[in-house]
N, C-alpha and C positions, 0 to 999 in steps of 0.2 A: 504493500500500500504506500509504504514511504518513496519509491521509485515511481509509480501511479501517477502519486497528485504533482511529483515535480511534472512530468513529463506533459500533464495535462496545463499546467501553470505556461511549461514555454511552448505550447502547441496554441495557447492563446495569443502570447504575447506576438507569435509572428503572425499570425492571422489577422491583427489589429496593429500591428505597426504597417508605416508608409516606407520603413526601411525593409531591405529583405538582413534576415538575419540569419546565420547557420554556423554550423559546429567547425568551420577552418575560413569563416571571415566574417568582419563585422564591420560595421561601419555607425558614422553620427549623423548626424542631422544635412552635412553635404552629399554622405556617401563616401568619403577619404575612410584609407585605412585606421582603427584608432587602436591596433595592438596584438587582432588577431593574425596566426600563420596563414600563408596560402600553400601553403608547401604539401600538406596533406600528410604527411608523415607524423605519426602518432609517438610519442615518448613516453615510455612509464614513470609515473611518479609518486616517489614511495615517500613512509613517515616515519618519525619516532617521535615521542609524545614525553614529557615533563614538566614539571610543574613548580612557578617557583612558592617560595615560605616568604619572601621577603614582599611588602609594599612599596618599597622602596628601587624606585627604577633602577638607581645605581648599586645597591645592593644586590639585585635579582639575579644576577647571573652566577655569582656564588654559593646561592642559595635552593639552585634547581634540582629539583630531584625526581627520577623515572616516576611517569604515571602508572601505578599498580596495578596487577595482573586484574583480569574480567573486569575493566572499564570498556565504557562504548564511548568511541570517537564519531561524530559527524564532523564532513570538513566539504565547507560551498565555495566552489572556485567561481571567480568570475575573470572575465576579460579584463583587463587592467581600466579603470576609469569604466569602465562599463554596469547597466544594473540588469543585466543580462544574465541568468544564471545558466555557467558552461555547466556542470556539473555535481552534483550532490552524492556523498561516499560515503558509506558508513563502516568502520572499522573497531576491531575489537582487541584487547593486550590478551593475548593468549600469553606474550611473557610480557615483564614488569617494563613499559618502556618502547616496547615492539609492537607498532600497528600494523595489523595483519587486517585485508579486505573481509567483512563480513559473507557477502556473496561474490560476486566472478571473478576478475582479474584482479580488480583494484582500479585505480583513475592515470586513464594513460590520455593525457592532452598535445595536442601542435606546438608549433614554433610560434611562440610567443611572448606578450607581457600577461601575468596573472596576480590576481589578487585573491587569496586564500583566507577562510572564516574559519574557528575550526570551535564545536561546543562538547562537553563534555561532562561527567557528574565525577564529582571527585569520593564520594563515599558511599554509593551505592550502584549496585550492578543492573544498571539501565538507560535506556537510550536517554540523551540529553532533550529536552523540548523540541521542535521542528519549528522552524521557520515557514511562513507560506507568504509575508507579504514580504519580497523582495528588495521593494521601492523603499520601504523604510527600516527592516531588516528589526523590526520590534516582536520580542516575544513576550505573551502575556501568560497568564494562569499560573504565575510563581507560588514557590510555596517556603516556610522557616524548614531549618532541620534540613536541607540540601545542598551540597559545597557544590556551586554552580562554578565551572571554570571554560575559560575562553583564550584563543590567542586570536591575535590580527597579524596577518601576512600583506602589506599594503603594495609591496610591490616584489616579484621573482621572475624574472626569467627563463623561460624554456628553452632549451635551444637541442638537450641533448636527455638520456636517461638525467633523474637527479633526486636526491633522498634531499628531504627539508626536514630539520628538525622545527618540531614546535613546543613552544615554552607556554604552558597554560599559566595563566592567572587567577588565582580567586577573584570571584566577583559578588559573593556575599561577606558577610561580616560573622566574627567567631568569638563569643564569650565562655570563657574559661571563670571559675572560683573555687578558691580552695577554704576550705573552713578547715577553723585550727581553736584552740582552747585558749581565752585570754585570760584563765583565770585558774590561779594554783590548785580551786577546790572540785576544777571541774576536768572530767576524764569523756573526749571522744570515741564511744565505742565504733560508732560507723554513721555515715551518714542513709539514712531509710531511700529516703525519693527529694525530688525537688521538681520547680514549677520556675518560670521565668515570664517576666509580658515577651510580648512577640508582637514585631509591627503589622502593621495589616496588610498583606500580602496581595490585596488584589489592586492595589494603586501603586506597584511596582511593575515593571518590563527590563527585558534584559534588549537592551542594541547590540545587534549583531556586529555595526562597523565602529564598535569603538570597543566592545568587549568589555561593556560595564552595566551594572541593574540600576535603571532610575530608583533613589532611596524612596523610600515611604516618609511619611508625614505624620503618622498617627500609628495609635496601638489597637492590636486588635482585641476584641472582646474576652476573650478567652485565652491565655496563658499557654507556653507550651511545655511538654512537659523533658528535663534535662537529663540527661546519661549523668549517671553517677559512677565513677572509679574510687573506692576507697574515702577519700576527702576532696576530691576534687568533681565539681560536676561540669557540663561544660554544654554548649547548643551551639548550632550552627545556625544564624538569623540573618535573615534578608537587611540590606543597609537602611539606614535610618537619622531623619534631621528632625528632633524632636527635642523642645524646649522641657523636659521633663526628665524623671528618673523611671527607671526599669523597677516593677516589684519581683522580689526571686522567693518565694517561699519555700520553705522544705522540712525534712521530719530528720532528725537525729537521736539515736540510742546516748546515752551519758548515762556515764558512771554506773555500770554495769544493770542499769535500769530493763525490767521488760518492754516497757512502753515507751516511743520513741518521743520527745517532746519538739511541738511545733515551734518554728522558729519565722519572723520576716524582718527582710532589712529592703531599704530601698536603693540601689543600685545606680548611682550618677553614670551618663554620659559623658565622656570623654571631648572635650569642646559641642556639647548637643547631638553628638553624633557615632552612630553605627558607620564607620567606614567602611567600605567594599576590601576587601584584600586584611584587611586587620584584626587582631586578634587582640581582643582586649581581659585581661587579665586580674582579676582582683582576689584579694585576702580578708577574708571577714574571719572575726574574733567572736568568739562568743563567750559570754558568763552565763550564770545561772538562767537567767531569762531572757536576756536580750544577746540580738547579733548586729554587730556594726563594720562597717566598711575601714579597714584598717590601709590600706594602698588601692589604688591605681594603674597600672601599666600601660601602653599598646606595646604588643611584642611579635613578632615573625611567629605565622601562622604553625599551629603546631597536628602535625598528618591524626586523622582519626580512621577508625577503620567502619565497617557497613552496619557495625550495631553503637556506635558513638563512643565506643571508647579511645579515646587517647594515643596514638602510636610510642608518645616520647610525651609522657606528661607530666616530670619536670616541670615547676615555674617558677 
């Protein structure tokens, strides 16, 4: 179905364009060449997929590390400056790092200029959202609790065979807290569960040609609920610019108690904001009754695996 609705998307577009348009030329508004081959000769073109930790442009590249095994790659090639979609490819890491074509050869294009899209889910094993409007390259129906990642390829060259790597980016935002005992009389047994606000999810979109999710503006009704490791719990939540604090509730065993006892603290943003790409990090203290915000961080994204725990959760 996902091969279907492309094919039916550019079997319109050429039906309703004044330009004629096809798979080894294209042309603009005059009809001059604008990047595609004429050559006819097809070139395979392969992947390898990673993903950086860092938000930091200048950091990233230090920070990259292979996309993990049973992830699903989509990658939308287009004609260089073009909104013409050549090709849509969908790819799976059978190893850590290696994208390998889901169905036939893989995406073998002409001699030319190309611009590559590539989307992908960084902590669960499923295909990344689909694209269908082209023209503006928005995807809606996001959801918290999804490490959405993207790379932009804005310009590559064809000319011969050629393997691209691509370096994903997070494009949601990740809160981590660890709760710890501020008080000599009090012993954590384990943390029970916990609960976190979550922004409202349906007034965000991911852009395809920039590889980042418009933030939300508001919280949604209902809370979500966070992986717990040990004393650290942690959620994965769509970005967010909100003049407010997060409430995080949760239940805690003390002092070798049956019963877990409830705890809330409310949670500051970080200059009013859920960043896309950041991981924001806090320490709350607890005594007897109450839990309070003891630090702050933003720190380099730390890997979780497909049921939310932590790869490296150190903080």
């Amino acid at each position: 179905m996902r091969y279907l609705k492309v094919s039916m998307f550019i079997l319109c577009c050429a039906l309703m364009s004044s330009c004629v348009k096809n798979y080894y030329y294209d042309c603009d508004g005059n009809g001059t060449d604008t990047g595609g081959g004429t050559t006819g000769v097809e070139y395979p073109v392969r992947f390898t997929a990673n993903v950086n930790q860092e938000s930091d442009a200048i950091l990233r590249a230090a920070s990259a590390t292979p996309l993990q095994a049973n992830r699903y790659v989509t990658v939308y090639s287009f004609l260089y400056k073009e909104d013409y979609l050549q090709e849509l490819t969908d790819y799976q890491t059978l190893k850590s790092g290696i994208l390998s074509p889901v169905t036939g050869k893989g995406l073998y294009l002409v001699e030319g200029n190309y611009e590559f899209y590539a989307l992908s889910i960084g902590n669960k094993n499923i295909y990344p959202p689909t694209v269908f409007d082209y023209h503006t390259g928005t995807v809606g129906e996001l959801q918290n609790g999804i490490d959405y990642l993207a790379d932009v390829i804005q310009l590559e060259k064809i000319t011969q065979p050629t393997n691209i790597a691509l370096t994903f980016n997070h494009m949601a935002s990740q809160v981590m807290v660890i709760v710890e005992s501020g008080s000599s009389t009090l012993t954590i047994d384990s943390i029970a569960d916990a609960t976190i606000s979550a922004p409202l999810a349906s007034t965000s979109e991911i852009y395809l040609f920039t590889g980042t999710i418009s933030p939300s503006k508001s919280l949604a009704d209902s809370p979500i609920t966070m992986a717990v490791n040990d004393s650290l719990c942690q959620q994965i939540l769509l970005p967010l610019n909100y003049d407010g604090t997060l409430t995080m509730k949760f239940s805690a065993y003390i002092n070798g108690r049956n019963v877990p006892r409830n705890f809330t603290v409310d949670v500051p943003l970080v200059n009013n904001q859920l960043k896309g790409g950041s991981s924001y990090k806090y320490k709350v203290l607890l005594d007897d009754y109450n839990a309070n915000i003891a630090t702050a961080t933003v720190n380099p994204w730390t890997e979780v695996d497909e049921t939310g725990k932590p790869l490296t959760p150190n903080i």
